[in-house]
C-alpha positions in Angstrom: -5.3 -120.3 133.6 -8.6 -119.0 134.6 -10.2 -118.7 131.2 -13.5 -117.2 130.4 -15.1 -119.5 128.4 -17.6 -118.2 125.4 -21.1 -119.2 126.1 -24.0 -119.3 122.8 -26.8 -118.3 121.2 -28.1 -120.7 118.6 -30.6 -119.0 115.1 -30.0 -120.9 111.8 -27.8 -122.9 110.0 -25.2 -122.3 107.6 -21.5 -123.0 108.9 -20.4 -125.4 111.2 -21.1 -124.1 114.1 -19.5 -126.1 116.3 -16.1 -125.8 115.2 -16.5 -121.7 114.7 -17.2 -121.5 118.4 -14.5 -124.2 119.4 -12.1 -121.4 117.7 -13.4 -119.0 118.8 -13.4 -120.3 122.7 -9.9 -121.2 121.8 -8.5 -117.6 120.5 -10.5 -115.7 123.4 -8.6 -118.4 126.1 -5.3 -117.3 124.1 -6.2 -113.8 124.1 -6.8 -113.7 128.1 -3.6 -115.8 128.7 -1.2 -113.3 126.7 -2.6 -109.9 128.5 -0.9 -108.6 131.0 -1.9 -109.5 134.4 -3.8 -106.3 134.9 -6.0 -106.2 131.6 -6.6 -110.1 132.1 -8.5 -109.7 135.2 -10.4 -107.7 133.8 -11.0 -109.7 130.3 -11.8 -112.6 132.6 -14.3 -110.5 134.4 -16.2 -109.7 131.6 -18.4 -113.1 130.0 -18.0 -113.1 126.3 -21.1 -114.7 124.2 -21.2 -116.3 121.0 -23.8 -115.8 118.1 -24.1 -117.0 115.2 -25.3 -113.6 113.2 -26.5 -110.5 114.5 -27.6 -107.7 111.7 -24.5 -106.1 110.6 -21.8 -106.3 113.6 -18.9 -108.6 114.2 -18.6 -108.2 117.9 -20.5 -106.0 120.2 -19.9 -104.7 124.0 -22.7 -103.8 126.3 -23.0 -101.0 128.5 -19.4 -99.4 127.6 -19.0 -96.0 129.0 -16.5 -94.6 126.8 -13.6 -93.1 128.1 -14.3 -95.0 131.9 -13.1 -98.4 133.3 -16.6 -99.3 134.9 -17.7 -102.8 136.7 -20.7 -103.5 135.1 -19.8 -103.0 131.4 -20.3 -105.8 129.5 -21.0 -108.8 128.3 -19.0 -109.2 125.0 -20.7 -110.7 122.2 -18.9 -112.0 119.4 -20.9 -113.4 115.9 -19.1 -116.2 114.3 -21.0 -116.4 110.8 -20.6 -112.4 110.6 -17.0 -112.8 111.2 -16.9 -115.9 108.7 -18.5 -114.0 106.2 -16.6 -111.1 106.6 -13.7 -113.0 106.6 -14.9 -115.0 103.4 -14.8 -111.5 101.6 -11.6 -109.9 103.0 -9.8 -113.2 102.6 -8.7 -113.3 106.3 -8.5 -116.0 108.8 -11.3 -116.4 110.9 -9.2 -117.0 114.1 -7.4 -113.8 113.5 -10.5 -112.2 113.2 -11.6 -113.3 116.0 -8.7 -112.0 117.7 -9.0 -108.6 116.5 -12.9 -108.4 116.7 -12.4 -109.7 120.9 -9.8 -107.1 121.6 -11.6 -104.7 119.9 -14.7 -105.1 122.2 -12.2 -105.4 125.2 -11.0 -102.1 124.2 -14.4 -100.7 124.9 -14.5 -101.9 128.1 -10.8 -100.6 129.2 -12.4 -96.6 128.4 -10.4 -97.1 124.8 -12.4 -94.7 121.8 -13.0 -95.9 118.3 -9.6 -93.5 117.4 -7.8 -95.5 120.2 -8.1 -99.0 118.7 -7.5 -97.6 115.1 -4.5 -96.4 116.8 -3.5 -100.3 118.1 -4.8 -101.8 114.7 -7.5 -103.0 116.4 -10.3 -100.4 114.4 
């Protein structure tokens, strides 16, 4: 498959790195590979960077138009020690969190609202 791989952003040390962003690479490949054909083109499309904390978000999307399918929304950031912390407090797996957090952001891009992805249990 054409996978998107995750590319990184490197500030501080507290987790092992290395293996958050081999997980998350890994649950973003899975994620493209089970979409339907249609919304994988896109995902694929779309480069998704790892961080390792921003100041209060698990995953951002740039330049999402809500409501619209647009070309040059995007990229997808995703922040592993965020994630791992939040995870750490909701007792959650970090590769479902993942998950959750990518399609979440993907949802922005495919035009979806905040109400839409509650809707999917992706809020």
């Amino acid at each position: 498959t054409a996978c998107q791989a995750v590319g990184t952003t490197m500030i501080g040390k507290h987790y092992d790195w290395d293996a958050l962003e081999a997980t998350m690479n890994e649950v973003v490949c899975e994620v493209q590979d089970s979409l339907p054909p249609e919304v994988a083109a896109v995902a694929i499309d779309v480069p998704c960077y790892a961080h390792r904390w921003s100041d209060d978000a698990l995953g951002y999307c740039d330049n999402v138009l809500e409501g619209t399918l647009n070309d040059s929304q995007g990229p997808i950031h995703l922040y592993m020690g965020n994630i791992m912390r939040y995870c750490e407090e909701q007792g959650l797996e970090y590769a479902d969190e993942v998950r959750v957090t990518y399609l979440h952001e993907l949802g922005h891009i495919l035009g979806w609202s905040e109400e839409d992805l509650e809707e999917r249990g992706l809020g």
